[in-house]
N, C-alpha and C positions, 0 to 999 in steps of 0.2 A: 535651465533647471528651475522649474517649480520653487516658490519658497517653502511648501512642506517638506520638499529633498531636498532642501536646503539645509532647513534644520533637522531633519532627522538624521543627516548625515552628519552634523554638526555635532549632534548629540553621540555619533555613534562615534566619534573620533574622538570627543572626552572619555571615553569609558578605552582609552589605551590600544583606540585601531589605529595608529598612527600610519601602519603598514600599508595603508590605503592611498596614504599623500605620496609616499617611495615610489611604490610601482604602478605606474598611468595602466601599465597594459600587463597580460601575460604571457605576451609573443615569447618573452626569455625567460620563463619560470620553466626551470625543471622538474619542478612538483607538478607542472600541470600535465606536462609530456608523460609522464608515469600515472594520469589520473586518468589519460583515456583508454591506458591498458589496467585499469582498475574499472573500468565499465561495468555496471551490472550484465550479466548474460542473462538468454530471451527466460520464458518459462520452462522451465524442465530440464534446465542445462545449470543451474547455481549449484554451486559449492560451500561448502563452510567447514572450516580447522577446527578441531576439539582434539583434547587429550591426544597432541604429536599425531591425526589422521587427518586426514581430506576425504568427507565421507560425501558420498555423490547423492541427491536427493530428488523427487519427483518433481515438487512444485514451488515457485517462492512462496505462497502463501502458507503451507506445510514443512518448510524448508529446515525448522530450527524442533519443532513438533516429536518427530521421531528420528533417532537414529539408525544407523544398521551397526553397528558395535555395542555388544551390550554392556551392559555397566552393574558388573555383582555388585560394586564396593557401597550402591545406592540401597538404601533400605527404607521399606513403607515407612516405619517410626519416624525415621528422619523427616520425609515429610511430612508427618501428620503434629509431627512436636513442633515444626516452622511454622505451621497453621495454627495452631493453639496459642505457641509464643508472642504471635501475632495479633492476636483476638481476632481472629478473620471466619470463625468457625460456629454456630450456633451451639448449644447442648444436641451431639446425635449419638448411634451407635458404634460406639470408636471403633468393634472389629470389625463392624461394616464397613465403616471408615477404611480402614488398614485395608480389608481384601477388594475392594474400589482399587486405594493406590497401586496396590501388588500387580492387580490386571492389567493399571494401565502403563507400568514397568515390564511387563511381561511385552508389552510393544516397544521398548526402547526409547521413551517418549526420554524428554530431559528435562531433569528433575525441578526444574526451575519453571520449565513451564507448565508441568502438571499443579505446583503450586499454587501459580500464577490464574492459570483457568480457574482452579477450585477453591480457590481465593475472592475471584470474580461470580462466581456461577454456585455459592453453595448450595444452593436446591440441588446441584449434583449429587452433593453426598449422600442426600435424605432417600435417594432411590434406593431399593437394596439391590447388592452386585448380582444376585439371578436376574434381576431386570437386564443390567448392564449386559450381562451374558449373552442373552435373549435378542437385545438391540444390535450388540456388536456382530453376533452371530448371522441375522438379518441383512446389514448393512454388507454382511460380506458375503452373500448371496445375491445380492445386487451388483458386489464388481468392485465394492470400496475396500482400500486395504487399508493398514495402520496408520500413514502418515494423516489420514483424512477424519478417522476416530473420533479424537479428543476437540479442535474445534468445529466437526459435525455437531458434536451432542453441547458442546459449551454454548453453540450459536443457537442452540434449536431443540430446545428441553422436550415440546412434545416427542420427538422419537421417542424419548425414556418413555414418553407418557403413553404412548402408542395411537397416538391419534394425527401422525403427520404422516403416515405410510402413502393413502394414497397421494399426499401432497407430492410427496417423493415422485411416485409413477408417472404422476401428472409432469411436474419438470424435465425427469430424462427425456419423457416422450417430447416434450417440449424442446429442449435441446437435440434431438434427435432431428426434428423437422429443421431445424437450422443447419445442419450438418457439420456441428461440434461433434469430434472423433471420439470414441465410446471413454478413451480414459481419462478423456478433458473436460466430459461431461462430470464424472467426477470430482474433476478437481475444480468447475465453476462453482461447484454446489459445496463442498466441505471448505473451502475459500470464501461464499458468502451464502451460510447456509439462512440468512433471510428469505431466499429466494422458498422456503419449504413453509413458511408462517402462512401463507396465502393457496385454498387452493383453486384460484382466479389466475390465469396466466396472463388475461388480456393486458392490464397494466407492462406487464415483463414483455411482452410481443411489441407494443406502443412504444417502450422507451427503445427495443432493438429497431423498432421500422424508423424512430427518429438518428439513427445512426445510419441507415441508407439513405439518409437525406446528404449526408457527407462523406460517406465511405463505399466504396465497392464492398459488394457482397462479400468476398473474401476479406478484404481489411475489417471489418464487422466481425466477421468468427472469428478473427485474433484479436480485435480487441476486444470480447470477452473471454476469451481463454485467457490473457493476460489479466483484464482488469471487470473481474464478473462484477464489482459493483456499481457496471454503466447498465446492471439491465434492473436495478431497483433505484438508483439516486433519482431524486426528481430530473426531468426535460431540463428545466430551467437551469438548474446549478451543471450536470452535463455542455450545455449550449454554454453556458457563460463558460467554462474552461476552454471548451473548443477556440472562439473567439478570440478571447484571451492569447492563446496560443497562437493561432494563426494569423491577426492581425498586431498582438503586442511584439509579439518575438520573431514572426516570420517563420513560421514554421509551419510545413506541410504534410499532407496524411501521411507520406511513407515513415518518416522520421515520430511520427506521432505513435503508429502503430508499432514501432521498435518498441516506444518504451512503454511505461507502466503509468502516466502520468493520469488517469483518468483514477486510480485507484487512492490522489492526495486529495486533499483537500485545494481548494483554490489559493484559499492565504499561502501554503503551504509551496506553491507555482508562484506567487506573484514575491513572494520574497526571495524564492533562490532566484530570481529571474531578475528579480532590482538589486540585490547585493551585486551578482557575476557583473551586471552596467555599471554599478558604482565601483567597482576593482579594477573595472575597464576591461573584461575579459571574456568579455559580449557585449556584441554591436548590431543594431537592426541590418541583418542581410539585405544587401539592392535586389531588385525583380531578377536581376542576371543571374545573380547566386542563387536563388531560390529557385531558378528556374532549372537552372543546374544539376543544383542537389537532387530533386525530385524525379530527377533523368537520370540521376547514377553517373554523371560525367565526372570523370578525372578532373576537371578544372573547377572542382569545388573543392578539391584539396588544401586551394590557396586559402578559403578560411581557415581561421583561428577560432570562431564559434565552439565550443565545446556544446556536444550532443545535449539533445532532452534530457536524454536517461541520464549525462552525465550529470546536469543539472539537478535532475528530481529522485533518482532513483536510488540514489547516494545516502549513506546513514550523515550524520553531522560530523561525525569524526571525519570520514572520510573529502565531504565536502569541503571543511575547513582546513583541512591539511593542502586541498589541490589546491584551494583559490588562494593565494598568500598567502601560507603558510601559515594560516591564523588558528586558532586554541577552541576546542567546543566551548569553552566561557564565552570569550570574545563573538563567536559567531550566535548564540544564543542572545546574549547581550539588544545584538541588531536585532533580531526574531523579535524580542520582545519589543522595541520600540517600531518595525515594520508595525506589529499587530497593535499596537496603540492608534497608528498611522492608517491601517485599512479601515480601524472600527468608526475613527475619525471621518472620512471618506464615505461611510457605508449610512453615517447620520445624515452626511450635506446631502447626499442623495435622496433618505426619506424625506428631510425637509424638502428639498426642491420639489419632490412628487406631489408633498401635501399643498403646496403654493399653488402646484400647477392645477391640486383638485380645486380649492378654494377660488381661485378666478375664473375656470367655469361655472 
C-alpha cells in the first residue's frame, strides 16, 4: 500500500472506524447479503415508500418528482411561506407565485421538491402561470407527461421562454436515429435537459460515436437511457471513468451497462471503489473471473465482489450500513479526506505535466 493509503487510512481510523481493523473481509457480513438484494433496479423499474405506499414510477432520474397519490393535506402557502422563510425568493407576484405552485401540485410533484427546484431556479417564478400553461401543454403534445415537467423546465428555462422548441425537435429527431424507444427518448431529455441549450447536435453525436469505440450498438442505447449525461460530459472525463472501471476494478461492459455509474462523478467511483478495498470487500478479479462474468457463467458466483451498481448506485445510507455496518458520519468522514487525497493526486499530476512541458 502506497504511503498516501497509508495515511489516509490512518486518519480514517482516528475518526472512530475502528470497524475496519475487525473485519479483513465481508465473506460473513450479513448486512452485506441483504445489500445485494437492496440493489438499485434498471431504469423504469425503481420504487420508493412514502406515506405507508410503494408507489411505482417511470424513471430514476424522475423517480422522487412526481407521485401517483395525491396529497390534499399539501397546500401552495405552505410552500411559498418555506421559500420566503428561507430568503430563497426575490420580490415577485405572490398570486402568481401561489398559482405556479398549485399547477405543479395538480401533478403530484412532492413538496420538497417543488421547493427545492424553485429554490434553485427562481427565474421560474418570474414567468407568469399562462406561460407555464402554454409550455406544459406543448410538452405534452410532444409525448412528455408529469414526471418529466418540473426538471424539463428547472434544467432548461428557455422552454418558458419559448425559444428552445426547435432545440426540442431537433434532439427527439436525434434520439430517434439512434433507436432510443419513443418514451426513453423522453426521459433522456427531462433527465438531462442540457441536451435542449444547443441547437448543434454534432458535439451530442461525437460523444455517442465515442461510446461505440467501446460498446456495442445496443450497450450504447442503454447506456443513455440509463445515464443521458454521457452524450453532453466531455470525451475525456467519460474515457477516464471507463478506464477507471475497467482497468482499476476489472470490470466489463456488461456489468457496466447494468448500472448507472457514468451518471457519478469520478471522485465519486474512485472512493466507493477504494473504501469496499480498504473493508476488504473488493478484490481485483483474475482474468478467469472476469472472463466469467462477462459470459454469464455460473462459476462467477464464487465471487464475493459486490456489483457496480451495488458500489455506486447506493444512497450513503445505504452504502454504509452494507459495508460494516458503518454510520453516514463515519463513511462521510472517509469521503471527505478520499477528496483531500484525489485533489492532492490531481496537483502531482499537473505538476508532472508542467515538468514534462518545460524540458521540452
Amino acid at each position: 500500500m502506497c504511503l498516501r493509503k497509508f495515511l489516509i487510512m490512518f486518519k480514517f481510523i482516528a475518526v472512530k472506524l475502528s470497524v475496519l481493523c475487525r473485519v479483513p473481509c465481508c465473506r460473513n457480513l450479513k448486512n452485506y447479503t441483504s445489500a445485494a438484494g437492496q440493489k438499485c433496479m434498471p431504469l423504469g423499474r425503481n420504487t420508493v415508500a412514502e406515506i405507508g405506499m410503494i408507489v411505482q414510477v417511470t424513471s430514476i432520474g424522475c423517480r422522487l418528482y412526481a407521485k401517483k397519490v395525491p396529497r390534499p393535506d399539501v397546500q401552495a402557502g405552505d410552500i411559498w411561506t418555506e421559500l420566503c422563510r428561507a430568503n430563497r425568493v426575490p420580490v415577485l407576484d405572490v398570486q402568481n407565485c401561489l398559482e405556479i405552485i398549485e399547477l405543479l401540485l395538480s401533478f403530484h410533484y412532492h413538496k420538497n421538491h417543488i421547493s427545492r427546484k424553485l429554490s434553485e431556479n427562481t427565474v421560474l417564478l418570474k414567468f407568469p402561470v399562462s406561460r407555464w400553461k402554454e409550455t406544459i401543454s406543448g410538452l405534452q403534445s410532444y409525448g412528455f407527461k408529469g414526471p418529466h415537467f418540473l426538471p424539463l423546465l428547472a434544467g432548461c428555462h428557455a422552454l418558458l421562454h419559448g425559444t428552445a422548441w426547435n432545440n426540442l425537435q431537433e434532439m427527439l429527431a436525434f434520439l430517434h436515429s439512434l433507436s432510443i424507444p419513443c418514451q426513453k427518448r423522453f426521459q433522456v431529455i427531462a433527465r438531462n435537459p442540457t441536451l435542449l441549450l444547443s441547437n448543434d447536435t454534432r458535439p451530442v453525436l461525437q460523444n455517442y460515436s465515442n461510446l461505440l469505440k467501446f460498446y456495442t450498438k445496443t450497450e450504447a442505447q442503454t447506456l443513455v437511457t440509463k445515464s443521458p449525461s454521457v452524450l453532453t460530459d466531455p470525451v475525456e472525463e467519460t474515457n477516464d471513468k471507463i478506464n477507471y472501471v475497467h482497468y482499476q476494478m476489472g470490470i466489463r461492459s456488461q456489468e457496466i451497462v447494468r448500472s448507472q455509474v457514468f451518471q457519478y462523478a469520478l471522485s465519486h467511483i474512485i472512493t466507493r471503489h477504494r473504501f469496499a478495498e480498504c473493508a476488504g470487500v473488493y478484490k481485483m478479479p483474475d482474468k478467469h473471473e472476469i472472463a466469467a462474468k462477462e459470459m454469464n457463467l455460473q462459476t462467477v458466483q464464487a465471487s464475493f465482489n459486490p456489483s457496480l451498481s451495488d458500489l455506486v448506485d447506493t444512497s450513503n445510507a445505504e452504502f454504509a450500513q452494507s459495508f460494516c455496518c458503518m454510520t453516514v458520519a463515519e463513511y462521510k468522514a472517509f469521503v471527505e479526506m478520499m477528496t483531500e487525497e484525489l485533489h492532492e493526486e490531481s496537483e502531482d499530476e499537473t505538476d508532472s505535466d508542467l515538468s514534462d512541458s518545460d524540458t521540452e
